[in-house]
C-alpha positions in Angstrom: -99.2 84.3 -151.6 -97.2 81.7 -153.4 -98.8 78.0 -154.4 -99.1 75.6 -152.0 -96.7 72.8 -152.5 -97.1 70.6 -149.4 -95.5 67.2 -148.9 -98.4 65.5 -148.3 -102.0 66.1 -147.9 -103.2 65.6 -143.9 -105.3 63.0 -142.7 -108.7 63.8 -141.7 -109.5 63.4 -138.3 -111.8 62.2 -135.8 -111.2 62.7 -132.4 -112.8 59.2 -131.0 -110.3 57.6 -132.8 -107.2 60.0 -133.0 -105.8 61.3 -129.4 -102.8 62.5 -129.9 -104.7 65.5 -131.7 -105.1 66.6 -128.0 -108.9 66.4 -129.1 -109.7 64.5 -125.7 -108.4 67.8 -123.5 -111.6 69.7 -124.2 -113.4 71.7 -122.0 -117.7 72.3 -122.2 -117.8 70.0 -125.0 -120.9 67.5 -125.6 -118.8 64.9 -126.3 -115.9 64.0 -128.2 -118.0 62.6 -130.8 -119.5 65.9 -131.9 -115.7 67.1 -133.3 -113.6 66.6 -135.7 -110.8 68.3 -137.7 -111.5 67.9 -141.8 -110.6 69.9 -144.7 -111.7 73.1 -145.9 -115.1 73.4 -147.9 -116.2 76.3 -150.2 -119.4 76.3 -147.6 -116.6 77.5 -145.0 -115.6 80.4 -146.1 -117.9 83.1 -144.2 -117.2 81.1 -141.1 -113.8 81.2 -141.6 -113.4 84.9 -141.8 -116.4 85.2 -139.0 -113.8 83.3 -136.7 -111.1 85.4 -138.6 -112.1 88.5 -137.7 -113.3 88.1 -133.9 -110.3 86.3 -133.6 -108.1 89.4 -134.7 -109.9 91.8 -133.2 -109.3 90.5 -129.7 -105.8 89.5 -130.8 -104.5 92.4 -132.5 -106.3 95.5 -131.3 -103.3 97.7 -132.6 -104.3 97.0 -136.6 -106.2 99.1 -138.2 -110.1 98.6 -139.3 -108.8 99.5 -142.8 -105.8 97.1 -142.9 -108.2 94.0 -141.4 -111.0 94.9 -143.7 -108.2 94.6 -147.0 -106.6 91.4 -145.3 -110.5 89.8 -145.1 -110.6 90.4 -148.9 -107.5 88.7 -149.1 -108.5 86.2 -147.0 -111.2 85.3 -149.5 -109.9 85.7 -152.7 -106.3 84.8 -152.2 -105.5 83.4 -149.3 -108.7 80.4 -149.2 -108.4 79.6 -152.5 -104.4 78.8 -152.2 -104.0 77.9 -148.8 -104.0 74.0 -147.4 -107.4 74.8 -145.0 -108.2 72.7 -142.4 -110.9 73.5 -140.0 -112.0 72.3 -136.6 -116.1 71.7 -136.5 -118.1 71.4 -133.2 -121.0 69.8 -133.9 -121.9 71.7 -137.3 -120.6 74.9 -136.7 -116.7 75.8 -137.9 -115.1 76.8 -134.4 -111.4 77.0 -135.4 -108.6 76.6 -138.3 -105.3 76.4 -139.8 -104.2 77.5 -143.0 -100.7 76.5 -144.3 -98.4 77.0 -148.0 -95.7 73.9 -147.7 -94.1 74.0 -144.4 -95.8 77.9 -143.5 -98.6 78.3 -141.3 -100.1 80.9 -142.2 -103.0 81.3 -140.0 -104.5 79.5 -137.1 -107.7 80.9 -135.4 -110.4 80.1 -132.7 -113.2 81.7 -131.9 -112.5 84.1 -128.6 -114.6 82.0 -126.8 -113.4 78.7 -127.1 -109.7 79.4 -126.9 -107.9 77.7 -124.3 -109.9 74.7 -124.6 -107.6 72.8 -127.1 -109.0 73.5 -130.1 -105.9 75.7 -131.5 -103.4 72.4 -129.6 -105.5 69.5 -131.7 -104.7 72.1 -135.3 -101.2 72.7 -134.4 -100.3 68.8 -133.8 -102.6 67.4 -136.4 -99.9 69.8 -138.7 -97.0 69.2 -137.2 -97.8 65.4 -136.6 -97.5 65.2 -140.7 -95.0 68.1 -141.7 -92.6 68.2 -138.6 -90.8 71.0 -138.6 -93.6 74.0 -139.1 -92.7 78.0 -139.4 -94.8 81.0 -138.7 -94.8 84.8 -138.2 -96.8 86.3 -135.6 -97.1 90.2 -134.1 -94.8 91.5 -131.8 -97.8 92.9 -129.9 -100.2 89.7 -130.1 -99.5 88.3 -126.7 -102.5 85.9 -126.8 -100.6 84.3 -130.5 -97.2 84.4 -128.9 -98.2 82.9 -125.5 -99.9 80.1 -127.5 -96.8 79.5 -129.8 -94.7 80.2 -126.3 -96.4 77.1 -124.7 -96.3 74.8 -127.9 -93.2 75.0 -128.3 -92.0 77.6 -131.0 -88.8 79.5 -130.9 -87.7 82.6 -132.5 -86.1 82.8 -136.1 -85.9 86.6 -135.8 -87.5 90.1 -136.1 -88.4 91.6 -138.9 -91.1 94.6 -139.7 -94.4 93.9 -141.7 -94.4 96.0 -144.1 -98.1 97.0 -144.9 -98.7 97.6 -141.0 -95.1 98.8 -139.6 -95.5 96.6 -137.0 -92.9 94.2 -135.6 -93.3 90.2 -136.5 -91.8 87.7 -134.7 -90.6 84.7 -137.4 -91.4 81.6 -134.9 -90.4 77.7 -135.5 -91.5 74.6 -134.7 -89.0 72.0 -134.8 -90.9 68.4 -134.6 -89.6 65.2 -135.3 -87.5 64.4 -138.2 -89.0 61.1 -140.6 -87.1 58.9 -141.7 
């Protein structure tokens, strides 16, 4: 994974005071109070991968136990450690995050059961709300990613084949408002 060289570091956020994060569309929360989306911490990192692998187990049942297992190691000594992390936190537990090099998103996970409650929405627009135009890859075969990305917003770059899996990705973009 190449070095991050974003364009500007995001805001943290608190939902009682930021809406457009989508924060307010929760479902079965406490309250609003209880969340907000801040930056990674070293104190993260099991929950991370935790949310990482449910996450990918629902979402890509097709991958092998091998290939997740070698892409959890990455996870932790490559991809945390040179990634901009952001994480969503319920509370005091780590329920979601996003992961991004520059413009790239590189990951963006929820735990299984609280997706669809705007968790994955509030991520996605804190990022775009700072970097605009965002890109991603996602599985062919992960219909719960590409119905997400679907009703964001994204549209298709192209196809290409990941190469350690065979498998076909899908190179998605988001194309947010330009700053002047």
């Amino acid at each position: 994974m190449a070095s991050v060289a974003s364009k500007r570091s995001l805001p943290s956020v608190r939902p009682s005071s930021v809406s457009r994060y989508s924060l307010s569309g929760l479902t079965g929360w406490k309250s609003q109070m209880d969340s907000q989306v801040r930056r990674y911490q070293p104190a993260d990192e099991d929950s991370i991968v935790a949310i990482w692998r449910a996450a990918s187990q629902s979402a890509h049942p097709f991958l092998s136990a091998a290939f997740l297992t070698q892409e959890e190691r990455k996870i932790r000594e490559v991809y945390l450690p040179n990634a901009e992390t952001w994480v969503f936190v319920q509370g005091a537990a780590v329920v979601g995050f996003i992961a991004l090099l520059g413009d790239e998103v590189g990951a963006v996970f929820v735990h299984p059961e609280l997706q669809r409650s705007g968790i994955g929405r509030a991520l996605m627009d804190m990022v775009v709300g700072v970097r605009g135009t965002v890109f991603l890859d996602v599985f062919k075969a992960n219909r719960i990613g590409r119905s997400f990305y679907d009703r964001y917003g994204f549209t298709l770059e192209r196809e290409h084949v990941h190469h350690e899996t065979g498998q076909p990705l899908l190179r998605l973009c988001y194309r947010g408002l330009v700053e002047w």
